[in-house]
gemmi code that builds the backbone of each chain (N, CA, C; Angstrom):
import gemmi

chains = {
    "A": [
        ("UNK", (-3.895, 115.106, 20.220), (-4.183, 116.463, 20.733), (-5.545, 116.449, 21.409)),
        ("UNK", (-5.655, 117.114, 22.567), (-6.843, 117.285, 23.219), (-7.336, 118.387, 22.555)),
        ("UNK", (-8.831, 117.915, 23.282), (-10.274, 118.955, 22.068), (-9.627, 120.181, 23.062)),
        ("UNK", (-8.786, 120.014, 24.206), (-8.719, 121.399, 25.292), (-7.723, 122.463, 24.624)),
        ("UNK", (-6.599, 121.628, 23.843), (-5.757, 122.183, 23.179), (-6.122, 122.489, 21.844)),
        ("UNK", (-7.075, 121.963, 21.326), (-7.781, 122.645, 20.177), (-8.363, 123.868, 20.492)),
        ("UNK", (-8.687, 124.377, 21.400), (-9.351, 125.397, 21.656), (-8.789, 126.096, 22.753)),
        ("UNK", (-8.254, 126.814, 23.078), (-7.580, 127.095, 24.273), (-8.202, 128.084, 25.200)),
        ("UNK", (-8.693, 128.989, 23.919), (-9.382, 129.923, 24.594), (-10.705, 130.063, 25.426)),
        ("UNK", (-11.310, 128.898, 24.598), (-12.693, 128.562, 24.838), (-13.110, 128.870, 26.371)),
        ("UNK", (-12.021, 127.969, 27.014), (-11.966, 128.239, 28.953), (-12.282, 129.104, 28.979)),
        ("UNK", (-11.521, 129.876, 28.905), (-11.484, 131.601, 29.652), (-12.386, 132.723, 29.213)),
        ("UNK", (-12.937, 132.151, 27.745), (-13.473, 133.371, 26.747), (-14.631, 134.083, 27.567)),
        ("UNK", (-15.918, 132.992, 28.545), (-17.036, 133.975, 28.978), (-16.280, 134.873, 30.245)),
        ("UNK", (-14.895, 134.502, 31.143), (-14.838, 135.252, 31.930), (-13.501, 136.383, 31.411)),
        ("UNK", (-13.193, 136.385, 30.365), (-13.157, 137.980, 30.055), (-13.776, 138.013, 29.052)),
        ("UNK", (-15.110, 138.541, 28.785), (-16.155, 138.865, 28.243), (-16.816, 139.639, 29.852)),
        ("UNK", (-17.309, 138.757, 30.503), (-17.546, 139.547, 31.845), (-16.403, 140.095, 32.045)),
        ("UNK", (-15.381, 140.028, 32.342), (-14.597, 141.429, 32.687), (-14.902, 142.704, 31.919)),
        ("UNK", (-14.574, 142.452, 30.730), (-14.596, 143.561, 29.501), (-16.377, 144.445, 29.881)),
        ("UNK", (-17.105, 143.329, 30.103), (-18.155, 144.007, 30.895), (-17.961, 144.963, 31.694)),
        ("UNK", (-17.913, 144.318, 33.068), (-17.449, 145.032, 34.212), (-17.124, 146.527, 34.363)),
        ("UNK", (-15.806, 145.994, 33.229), (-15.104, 147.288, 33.335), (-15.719, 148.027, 32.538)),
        ("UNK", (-16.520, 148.211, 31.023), (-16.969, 148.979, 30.959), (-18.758, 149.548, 31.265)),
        ("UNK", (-18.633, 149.142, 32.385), (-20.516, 149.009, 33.154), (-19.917, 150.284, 34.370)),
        ("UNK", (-18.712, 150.150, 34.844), (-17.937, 150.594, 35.296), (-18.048, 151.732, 34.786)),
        ("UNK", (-17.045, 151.812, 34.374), (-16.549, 152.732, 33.168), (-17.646, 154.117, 32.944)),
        ("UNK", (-18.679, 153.413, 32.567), (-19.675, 154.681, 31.832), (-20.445, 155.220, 33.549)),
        ("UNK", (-20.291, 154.121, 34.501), (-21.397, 154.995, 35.701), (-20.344, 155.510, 35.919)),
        ("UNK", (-19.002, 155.278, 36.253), (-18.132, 156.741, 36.998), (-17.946, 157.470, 36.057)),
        ("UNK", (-17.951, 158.041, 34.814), (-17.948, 158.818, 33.896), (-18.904, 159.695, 34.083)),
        ("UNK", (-20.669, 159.022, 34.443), (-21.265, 159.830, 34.830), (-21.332, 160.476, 35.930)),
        ("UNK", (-20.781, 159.939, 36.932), (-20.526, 160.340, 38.299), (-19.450, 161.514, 38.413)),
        ("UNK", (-18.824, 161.557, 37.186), (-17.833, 162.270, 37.681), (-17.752, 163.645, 37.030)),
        ("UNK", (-19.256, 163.702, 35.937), (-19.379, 164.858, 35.206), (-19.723, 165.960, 36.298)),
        ("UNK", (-19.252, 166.959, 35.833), (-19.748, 168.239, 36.904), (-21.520, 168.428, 36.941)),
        ("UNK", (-22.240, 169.085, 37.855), (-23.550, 168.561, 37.593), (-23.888, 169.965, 36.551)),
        ("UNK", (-25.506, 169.847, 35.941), (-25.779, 170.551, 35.131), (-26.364, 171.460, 35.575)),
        ("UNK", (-26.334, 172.709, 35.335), (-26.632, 174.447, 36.594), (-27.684, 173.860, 37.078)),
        ("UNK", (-28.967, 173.375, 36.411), (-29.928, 173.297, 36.860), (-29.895, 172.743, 38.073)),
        ("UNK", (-29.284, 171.781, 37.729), (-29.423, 170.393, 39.433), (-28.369, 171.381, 40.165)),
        ("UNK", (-27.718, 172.134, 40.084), (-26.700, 172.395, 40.637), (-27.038, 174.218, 41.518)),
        ("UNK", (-27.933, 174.962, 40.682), (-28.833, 175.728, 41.430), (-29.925, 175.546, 42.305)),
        ("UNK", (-30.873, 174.347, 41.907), (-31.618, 173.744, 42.831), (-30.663, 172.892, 44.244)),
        ("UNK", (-30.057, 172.824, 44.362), (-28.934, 172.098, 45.533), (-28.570, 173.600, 46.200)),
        ("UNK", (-28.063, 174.592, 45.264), (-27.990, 176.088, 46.186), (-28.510, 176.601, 46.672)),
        ("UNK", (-30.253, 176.167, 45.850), (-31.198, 176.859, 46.678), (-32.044, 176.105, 48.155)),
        ("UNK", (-31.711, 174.603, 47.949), (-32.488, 174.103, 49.183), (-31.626, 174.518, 50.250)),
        ("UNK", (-30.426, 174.548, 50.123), (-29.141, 174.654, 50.960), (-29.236, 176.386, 51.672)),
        ("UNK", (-29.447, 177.120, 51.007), (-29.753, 178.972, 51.160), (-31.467, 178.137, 52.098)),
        ("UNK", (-32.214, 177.709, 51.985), (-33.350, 177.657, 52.414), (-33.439, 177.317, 53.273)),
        ("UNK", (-32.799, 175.905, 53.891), (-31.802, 174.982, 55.074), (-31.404, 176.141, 55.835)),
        ("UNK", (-30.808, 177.085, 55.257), (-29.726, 178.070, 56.815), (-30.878, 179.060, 56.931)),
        ("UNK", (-32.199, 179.148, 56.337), (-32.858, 180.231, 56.866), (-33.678, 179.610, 57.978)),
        ("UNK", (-33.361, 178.228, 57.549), (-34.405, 177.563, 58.510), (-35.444, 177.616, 58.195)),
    ],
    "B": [
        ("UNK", (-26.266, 160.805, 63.632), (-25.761, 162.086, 62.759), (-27.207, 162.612, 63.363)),
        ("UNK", (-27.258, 163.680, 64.318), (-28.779, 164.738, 64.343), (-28.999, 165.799, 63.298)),
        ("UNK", (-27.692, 166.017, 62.737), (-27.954, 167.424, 62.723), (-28.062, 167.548, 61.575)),
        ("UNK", (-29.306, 168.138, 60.890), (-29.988, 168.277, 59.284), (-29.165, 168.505, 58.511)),
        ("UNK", (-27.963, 169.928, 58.766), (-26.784, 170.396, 58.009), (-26.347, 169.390, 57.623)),
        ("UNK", (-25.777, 168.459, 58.568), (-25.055, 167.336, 57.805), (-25.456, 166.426, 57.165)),
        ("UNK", (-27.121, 165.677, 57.817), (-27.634, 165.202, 56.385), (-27.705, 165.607, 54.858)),
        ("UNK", (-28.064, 166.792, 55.143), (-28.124, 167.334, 54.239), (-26.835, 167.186, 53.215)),
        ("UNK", (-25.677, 167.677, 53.735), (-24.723, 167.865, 52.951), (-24.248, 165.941, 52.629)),
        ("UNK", (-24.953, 165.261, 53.298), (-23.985, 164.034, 52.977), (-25.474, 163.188, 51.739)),
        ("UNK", (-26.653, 164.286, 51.706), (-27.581, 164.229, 50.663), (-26.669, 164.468, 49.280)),
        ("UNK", (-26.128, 165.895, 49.291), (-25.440, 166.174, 48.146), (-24.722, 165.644, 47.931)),
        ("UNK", (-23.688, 164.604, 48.559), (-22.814, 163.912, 48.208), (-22.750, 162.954, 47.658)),
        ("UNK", (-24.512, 162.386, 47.612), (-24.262, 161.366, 46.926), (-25.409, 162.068, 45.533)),
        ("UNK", (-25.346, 163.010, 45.038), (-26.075, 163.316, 43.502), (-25.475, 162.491, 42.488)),
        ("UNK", (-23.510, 162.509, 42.573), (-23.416, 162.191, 41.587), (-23.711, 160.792, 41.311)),
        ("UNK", (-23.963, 159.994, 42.449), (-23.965, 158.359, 42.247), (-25.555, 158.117, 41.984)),
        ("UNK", (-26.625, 159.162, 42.230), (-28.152, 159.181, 41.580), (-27.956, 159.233, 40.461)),
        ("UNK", (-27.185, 160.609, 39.861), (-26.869, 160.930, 38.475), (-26.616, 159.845, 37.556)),
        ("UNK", (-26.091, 158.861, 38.392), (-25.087, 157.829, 37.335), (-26.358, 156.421, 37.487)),
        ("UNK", (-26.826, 156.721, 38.505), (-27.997, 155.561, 38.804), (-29.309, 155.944, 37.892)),
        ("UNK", (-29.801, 157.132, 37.813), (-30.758, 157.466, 37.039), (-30.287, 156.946, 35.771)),
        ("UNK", (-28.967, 157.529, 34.790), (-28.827, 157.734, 33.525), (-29.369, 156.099, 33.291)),
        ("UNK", (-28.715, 154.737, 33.959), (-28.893, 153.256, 33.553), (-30.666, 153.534, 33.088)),
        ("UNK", (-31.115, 154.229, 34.438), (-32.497, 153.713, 34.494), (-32.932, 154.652, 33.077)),
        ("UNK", (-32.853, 155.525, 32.869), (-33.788, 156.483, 31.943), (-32.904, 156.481, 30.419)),
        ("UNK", (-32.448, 155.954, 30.343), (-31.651, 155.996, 29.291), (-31.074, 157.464, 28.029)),
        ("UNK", (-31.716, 158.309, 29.210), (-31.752, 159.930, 28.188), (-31.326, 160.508, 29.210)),
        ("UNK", (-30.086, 161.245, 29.425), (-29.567, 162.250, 30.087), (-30.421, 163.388, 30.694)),
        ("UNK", (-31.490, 163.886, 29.918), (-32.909, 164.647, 29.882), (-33.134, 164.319, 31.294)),
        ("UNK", (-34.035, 162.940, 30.737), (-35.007, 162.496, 31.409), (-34.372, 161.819, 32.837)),
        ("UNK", (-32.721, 161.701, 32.895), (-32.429, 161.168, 33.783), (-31.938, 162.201, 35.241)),
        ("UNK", (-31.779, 163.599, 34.670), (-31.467, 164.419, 35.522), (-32.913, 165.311, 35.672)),
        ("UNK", (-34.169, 165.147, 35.413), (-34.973, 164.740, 35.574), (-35.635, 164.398, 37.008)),
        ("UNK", (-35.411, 163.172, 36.976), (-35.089, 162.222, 38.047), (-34.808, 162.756, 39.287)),
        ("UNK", (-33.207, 163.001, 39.047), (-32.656, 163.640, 40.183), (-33.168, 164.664, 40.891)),
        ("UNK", (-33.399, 165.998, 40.299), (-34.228, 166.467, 41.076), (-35.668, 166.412, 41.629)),
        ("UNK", (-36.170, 165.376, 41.050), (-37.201, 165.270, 41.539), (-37.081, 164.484, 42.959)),
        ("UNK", (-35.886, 163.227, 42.666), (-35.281, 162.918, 44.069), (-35.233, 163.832, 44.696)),
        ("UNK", (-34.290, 164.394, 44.180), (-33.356, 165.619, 45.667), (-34.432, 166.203, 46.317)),
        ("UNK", (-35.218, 166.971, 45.718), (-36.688, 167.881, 46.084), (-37.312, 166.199, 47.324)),
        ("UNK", (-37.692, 165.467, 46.822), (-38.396, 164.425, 47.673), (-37.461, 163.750, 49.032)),
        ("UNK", (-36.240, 163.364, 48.811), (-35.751, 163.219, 50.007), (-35.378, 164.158, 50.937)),
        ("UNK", (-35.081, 165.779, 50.414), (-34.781, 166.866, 51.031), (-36.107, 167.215, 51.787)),
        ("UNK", (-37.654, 166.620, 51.655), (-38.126, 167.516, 52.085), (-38.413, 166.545, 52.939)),
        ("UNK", (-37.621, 165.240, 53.464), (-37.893, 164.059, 54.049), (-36.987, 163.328, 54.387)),
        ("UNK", (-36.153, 164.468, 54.888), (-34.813, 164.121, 55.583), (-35.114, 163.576, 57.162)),
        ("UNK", (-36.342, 163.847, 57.585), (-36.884, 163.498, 58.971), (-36.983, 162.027, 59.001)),
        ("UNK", (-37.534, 161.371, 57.633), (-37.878, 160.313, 57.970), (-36.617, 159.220, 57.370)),
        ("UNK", (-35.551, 159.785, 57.611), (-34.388, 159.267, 56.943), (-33.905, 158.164, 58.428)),
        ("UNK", (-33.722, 157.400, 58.318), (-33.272, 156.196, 59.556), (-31.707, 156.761, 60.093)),
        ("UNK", (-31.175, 157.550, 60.336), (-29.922, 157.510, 60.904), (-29.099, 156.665, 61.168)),
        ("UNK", (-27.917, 156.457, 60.395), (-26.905, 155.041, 60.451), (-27.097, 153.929, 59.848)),
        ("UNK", (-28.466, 154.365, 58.955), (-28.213, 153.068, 57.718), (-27.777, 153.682, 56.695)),
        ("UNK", (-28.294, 153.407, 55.144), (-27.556, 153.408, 54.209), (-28.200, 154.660, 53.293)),
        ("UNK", (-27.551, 155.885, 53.805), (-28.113, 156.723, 52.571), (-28.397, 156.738, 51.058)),
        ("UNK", (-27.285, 156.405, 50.809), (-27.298, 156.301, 49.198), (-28.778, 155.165, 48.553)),
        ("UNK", (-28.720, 154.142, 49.680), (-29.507, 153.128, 49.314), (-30.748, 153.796, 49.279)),
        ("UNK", (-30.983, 154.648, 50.492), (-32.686, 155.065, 50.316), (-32.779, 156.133, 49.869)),
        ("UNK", (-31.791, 157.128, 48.766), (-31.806, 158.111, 47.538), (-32.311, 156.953, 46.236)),
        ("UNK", (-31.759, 156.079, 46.172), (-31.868, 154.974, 44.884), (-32.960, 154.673, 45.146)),
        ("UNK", (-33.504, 154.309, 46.390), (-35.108, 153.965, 46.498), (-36.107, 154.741, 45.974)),
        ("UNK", (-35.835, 156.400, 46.219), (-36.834, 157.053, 46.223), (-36.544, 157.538, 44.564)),
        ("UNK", (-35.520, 157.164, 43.877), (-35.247, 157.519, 42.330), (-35.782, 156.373, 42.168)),
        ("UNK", (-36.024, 155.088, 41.982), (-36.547, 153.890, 41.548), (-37.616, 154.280, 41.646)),
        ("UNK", (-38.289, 154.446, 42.609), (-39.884, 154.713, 42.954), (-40.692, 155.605, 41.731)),
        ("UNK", (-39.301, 157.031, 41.860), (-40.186, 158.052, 41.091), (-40.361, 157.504, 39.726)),
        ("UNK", (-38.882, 156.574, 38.940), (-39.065, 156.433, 37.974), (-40.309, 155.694, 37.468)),
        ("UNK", (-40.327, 154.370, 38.129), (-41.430, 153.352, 38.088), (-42.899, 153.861, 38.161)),
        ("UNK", (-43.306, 154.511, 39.260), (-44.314, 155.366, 38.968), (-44.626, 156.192, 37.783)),
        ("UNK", (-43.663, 157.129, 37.811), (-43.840, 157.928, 36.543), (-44.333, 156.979, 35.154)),
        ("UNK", (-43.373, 155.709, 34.983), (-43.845, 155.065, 33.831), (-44.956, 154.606, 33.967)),
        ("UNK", (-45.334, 153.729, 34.940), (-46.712, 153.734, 34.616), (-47.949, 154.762, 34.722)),
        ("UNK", (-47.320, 155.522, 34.897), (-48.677, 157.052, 34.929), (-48.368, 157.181, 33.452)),
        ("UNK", (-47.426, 157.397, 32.828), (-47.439, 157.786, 31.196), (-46.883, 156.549, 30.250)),
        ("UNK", (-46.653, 155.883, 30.729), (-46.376, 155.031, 29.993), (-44.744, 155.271, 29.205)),
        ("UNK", (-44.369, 155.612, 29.615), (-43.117, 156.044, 29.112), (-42.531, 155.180, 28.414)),
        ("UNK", (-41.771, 155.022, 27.000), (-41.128, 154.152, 26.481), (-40.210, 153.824, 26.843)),
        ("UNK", (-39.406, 153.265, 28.113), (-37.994, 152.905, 28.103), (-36.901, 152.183, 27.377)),
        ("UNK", (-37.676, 151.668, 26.739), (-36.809, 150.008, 26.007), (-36.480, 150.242, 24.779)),
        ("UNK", (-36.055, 149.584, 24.274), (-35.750, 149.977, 22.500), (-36.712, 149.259, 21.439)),
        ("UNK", (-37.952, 149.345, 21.821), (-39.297, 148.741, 21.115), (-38.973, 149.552, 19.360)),
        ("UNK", (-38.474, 150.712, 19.456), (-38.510, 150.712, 18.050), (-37.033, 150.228, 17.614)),
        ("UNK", (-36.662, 149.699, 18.127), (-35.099, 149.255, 17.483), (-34.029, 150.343, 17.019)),
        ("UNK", (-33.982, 151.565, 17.325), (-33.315, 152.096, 16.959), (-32.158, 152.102, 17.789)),
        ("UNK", (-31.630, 151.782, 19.057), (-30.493, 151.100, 19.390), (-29.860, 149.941, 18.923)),
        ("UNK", (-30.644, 149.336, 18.426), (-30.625, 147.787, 17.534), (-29.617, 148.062, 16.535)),
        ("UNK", (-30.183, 149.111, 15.921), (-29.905, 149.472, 14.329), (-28.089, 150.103, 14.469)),
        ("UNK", (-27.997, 150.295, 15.337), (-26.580, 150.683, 15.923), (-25.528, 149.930, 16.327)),
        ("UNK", (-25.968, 148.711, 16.869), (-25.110, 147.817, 17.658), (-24.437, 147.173, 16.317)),
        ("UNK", (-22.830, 147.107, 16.309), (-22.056, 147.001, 15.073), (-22.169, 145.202, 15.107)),
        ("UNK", (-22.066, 144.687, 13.929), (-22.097, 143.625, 13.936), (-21.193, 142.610, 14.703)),
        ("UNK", (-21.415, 141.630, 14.783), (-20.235, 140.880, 15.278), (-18.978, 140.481, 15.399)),
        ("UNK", (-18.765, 139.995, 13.666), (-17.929, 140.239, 12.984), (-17.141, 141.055, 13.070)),
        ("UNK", (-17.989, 142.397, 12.967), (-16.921, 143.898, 12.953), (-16.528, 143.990, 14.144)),
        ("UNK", (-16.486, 143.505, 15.046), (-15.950, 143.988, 16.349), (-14.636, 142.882, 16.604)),
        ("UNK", (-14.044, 143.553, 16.582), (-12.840, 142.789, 16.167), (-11.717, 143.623, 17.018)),
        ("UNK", (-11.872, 143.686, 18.135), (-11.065, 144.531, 19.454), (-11.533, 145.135, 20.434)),
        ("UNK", (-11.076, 145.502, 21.269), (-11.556, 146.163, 22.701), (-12.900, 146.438, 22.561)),
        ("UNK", (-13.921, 146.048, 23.197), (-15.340, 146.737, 23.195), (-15.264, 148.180, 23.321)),
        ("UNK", (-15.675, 148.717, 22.562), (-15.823, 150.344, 22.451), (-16.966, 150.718, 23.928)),
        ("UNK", (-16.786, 151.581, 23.946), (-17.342, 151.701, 25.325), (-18.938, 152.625, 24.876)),
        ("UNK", (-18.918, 153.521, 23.815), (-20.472, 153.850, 23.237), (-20.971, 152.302, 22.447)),
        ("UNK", (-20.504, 151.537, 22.240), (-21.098, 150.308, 21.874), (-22.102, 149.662, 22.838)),
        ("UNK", (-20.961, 149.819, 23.684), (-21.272, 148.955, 25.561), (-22.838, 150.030, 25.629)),
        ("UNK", (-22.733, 151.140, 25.828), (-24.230, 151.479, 25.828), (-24.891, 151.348, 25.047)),
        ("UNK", (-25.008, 151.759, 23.997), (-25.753, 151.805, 23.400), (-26.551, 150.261, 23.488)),
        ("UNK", (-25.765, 148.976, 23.738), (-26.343, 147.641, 23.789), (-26.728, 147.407, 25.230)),
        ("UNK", (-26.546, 147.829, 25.989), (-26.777, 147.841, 27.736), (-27.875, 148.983, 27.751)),
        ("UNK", (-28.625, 149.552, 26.620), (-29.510, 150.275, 26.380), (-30.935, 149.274, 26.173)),
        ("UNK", (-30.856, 148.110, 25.187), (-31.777, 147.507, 25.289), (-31.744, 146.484, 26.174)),
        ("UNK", (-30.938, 146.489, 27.060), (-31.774, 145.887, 28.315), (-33.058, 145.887, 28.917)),
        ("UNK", (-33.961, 145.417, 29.534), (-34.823, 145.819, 30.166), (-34.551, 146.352, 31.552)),
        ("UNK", (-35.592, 147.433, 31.865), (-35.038, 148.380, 33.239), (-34.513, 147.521, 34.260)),
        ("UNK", (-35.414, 146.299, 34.451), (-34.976, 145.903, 35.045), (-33.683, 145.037, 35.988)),
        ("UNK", (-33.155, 144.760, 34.904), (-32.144, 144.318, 34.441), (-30.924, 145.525, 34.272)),
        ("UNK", (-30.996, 146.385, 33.272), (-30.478, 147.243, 33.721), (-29.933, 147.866, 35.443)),
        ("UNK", (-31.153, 148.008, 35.894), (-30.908, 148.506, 37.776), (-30.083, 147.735, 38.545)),
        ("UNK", (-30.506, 146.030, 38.269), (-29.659, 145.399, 38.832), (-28.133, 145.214, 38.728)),
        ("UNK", (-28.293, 145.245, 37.226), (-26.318, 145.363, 36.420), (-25.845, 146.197, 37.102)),
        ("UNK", (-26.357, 147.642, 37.312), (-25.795, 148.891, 37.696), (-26.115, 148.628, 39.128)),
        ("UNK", (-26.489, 148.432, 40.043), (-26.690, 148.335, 41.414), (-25.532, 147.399, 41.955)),
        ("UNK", (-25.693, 146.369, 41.810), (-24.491, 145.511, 42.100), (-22.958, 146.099, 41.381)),
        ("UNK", (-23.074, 145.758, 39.842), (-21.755, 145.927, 39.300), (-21.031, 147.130, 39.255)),
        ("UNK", (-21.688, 147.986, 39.045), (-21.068, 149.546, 39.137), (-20.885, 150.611, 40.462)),
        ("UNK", (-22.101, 150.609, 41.018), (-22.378, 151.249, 42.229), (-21.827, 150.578, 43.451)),
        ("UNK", (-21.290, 149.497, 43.827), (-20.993, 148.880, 44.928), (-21.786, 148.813, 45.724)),
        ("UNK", (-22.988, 148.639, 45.742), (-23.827, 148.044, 46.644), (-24.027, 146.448, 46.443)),
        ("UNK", (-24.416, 145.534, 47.669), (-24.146, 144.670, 48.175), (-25.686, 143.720, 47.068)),
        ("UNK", (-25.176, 142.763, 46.618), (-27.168, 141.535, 46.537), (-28.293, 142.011, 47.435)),
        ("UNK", (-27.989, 142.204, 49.008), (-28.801, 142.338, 49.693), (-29.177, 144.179, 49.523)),
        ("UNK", (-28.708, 144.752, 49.372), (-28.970, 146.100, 49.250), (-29.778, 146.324, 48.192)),
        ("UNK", (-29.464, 145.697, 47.066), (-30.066, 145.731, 46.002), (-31.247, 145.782, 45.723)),
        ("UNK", (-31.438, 144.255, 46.547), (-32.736, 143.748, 46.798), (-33.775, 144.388, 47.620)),
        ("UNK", (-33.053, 145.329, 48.644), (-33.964, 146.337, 49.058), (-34.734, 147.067, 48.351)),
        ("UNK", (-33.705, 148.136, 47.424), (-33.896, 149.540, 46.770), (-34.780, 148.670, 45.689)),
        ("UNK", (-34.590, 147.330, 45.431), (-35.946, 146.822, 44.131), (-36.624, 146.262, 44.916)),
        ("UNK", (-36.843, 145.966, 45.506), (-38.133, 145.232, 46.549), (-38.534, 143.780, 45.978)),
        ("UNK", (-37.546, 143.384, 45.730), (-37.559, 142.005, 45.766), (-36.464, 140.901, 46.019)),
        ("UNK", (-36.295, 139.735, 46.100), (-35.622, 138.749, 46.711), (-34.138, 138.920, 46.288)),
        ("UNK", (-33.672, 138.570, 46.892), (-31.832, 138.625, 46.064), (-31.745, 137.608, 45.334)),
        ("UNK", (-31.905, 136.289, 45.563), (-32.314, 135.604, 44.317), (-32.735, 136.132, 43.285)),
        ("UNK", (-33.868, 136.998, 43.218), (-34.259, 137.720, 41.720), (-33.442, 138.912, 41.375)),
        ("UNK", (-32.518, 139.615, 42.262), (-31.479, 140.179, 42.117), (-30.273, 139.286, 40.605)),
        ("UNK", (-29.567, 138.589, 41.572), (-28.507, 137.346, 40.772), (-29.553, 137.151, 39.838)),
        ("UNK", (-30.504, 136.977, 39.575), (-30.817, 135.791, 38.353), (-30.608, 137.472, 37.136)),
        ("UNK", (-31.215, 138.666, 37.334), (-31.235, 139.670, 36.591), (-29.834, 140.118, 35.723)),
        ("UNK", (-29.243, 140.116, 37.713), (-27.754, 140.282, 36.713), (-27.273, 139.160, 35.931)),
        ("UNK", (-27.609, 137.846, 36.159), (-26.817, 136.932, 35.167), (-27.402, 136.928, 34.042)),
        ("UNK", (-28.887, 137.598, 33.961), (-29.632, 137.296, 32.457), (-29.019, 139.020, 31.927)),
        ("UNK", (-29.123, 139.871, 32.636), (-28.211, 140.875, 32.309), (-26.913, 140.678, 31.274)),
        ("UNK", (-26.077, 140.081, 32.179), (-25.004, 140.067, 31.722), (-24.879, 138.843, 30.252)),
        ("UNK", (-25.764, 137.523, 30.187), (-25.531, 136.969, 29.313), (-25.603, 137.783, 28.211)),
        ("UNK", (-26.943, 138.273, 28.198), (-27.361, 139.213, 27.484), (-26.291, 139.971, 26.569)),
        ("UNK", (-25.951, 140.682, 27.186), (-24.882, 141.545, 26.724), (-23.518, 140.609, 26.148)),
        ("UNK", (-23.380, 139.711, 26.600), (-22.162, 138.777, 26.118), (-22.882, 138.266, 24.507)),
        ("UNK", (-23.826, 138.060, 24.793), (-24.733, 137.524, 23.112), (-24.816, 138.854, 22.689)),
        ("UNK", (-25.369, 139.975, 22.338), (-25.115, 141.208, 22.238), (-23.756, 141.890, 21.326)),
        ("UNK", (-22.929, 141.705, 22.481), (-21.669, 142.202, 21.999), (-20.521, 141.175, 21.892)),
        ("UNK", (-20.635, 140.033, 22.892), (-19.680, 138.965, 21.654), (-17.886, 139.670, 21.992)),
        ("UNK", (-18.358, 140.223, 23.044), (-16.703, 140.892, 23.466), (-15.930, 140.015, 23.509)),
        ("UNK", (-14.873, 141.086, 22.727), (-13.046, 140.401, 22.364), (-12.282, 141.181, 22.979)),
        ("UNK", (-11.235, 140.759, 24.172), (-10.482, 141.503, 24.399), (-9.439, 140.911, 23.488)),
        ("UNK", (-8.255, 141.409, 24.257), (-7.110, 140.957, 23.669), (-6.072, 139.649, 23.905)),
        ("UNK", (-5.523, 138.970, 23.488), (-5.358, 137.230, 23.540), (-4.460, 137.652, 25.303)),
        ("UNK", (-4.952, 136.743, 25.922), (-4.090, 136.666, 27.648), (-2.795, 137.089, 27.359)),
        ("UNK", (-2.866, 137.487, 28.802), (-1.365, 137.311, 29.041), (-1.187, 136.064, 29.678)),
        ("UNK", (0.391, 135.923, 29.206), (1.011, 134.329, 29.456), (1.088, 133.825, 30.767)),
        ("UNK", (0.954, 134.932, 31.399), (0.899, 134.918, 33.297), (-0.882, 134.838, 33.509)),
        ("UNK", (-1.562, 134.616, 33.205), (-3.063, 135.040, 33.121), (-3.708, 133.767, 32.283)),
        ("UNK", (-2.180, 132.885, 31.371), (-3.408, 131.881, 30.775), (-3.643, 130.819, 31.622)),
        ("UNK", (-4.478, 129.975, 31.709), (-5.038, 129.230, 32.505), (-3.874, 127.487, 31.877)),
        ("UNK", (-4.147, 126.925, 33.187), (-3.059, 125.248, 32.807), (-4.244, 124.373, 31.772)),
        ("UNK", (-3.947, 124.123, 30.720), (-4.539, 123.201, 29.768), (-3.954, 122.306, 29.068)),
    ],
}
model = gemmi.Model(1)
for chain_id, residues in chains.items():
    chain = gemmi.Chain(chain_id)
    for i, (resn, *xyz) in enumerate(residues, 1):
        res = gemmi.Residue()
        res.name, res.seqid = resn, gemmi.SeqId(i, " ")
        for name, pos in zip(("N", "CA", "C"), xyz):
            atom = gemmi.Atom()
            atom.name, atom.element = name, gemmi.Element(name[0])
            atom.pos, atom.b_iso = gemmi.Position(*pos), 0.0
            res.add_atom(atom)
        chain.add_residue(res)
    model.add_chain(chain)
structure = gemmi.Structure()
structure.add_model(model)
structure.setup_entities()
């Protein structure tokens, strides 16, 4: 038996470990991206915008 | 693009990808929206000196990198997990014994250093390019790659992630 077949997984184990990464590095920035924003940031954006059309 | 309206509006379009770029950097929701407006307020009032037809998003991340970095060294701000109390959280090794939980994944992508952090999230999450990267941090793309790979080992020693055994179409010839 090869030491390769003793271990099979060994190959593959750091590149899904980086996946499992990835996806959740992923994961948590579009989560944040995708929260609605909080009034604050979200009144300050209304108000530069109202300030913008007064010119 | 001349016309301010539309900078403008293609300003707001990218909050939520600051939002998600700050949180890596500041590690407190607080302190990371924070950030943002202090961006928004700084590039809004400097939409003039915005280059037309390059990369917006890239020079919002610039001017959130900037504020953050500054800010810390004016107060010194603690970013890192110097008192270990993210430490004290990260489940043992052992116990992790399936899918990486995804509050795990932060909470351990918490003691990263910022730096390291920006880069993980710049490249891996945000879709910006090595070379972009290397802009918005002002340094080499080489020191880009080396961050994310000490990044990412990091986190592989860290968390020691297990998915689930391949699929049979997915295992490799041995």
């Amino acid at each position: 038996m090869s030491d390769k077949h003793d271990r099979p997984y060994r190959a593959t184990e750091g590149r899904r470990e980086e996946d499992s990464i990835s996806r959740n590095l992923k994961r948590v920035y579009d989560n944040v991206a995708s929260e609605p924003l909080p009034d604050t940031l979200q009144s300050l954006l209304d108000k530069l915008r109202q300030d913008g059309q007064r010119g | 693009m001349s016309n301010p309206d539309l900078r403008q509006e293609e300003l707001v379009g990218h909050v939520p990808a600051l939002r998600a770029f700050a949180r890596s950097l500041a590690n407190d929701a607080s302190h990371a929206d924070d950030l943002v407006q202090e961006t928004v307020l700084k590039a809004w009032s400097n939409l003039d000196s915005y280059s037309e037809g390059t990369n917006m998003r890239a020079w919002l991340f610039t001017i959130l990198r900037n504020t953050f970095y500054s800010e810390f060294r004016k107060f010194r701000r603690e970013v890192e997990d110097v008192d270990g109390k993210f430490a004290a959280q990260v489940p043992d090794r052992a116990a992790q014994d399936g899918v990486m939980d995804m509050r795990d994944f932060e909470r351990v992508f918490a003691q990263l250093p910022a730096d390291q952090r920006e880069a993980l999230t710049l490249v891996g999450a945000s879709g910006l390019t090595y070379e972009e990267a290397s802009e918005i941090c002002g340094c080499a793309v080489g020191t880009v790659k080396s961050r994310v790979n000490r990044a990412r080992a990091r986190l592989i020693e860290l968390l020691g992630a297990r998915e689930a055994p391949l699929e049979a179409s997915a295992a490799p010839d041995l």
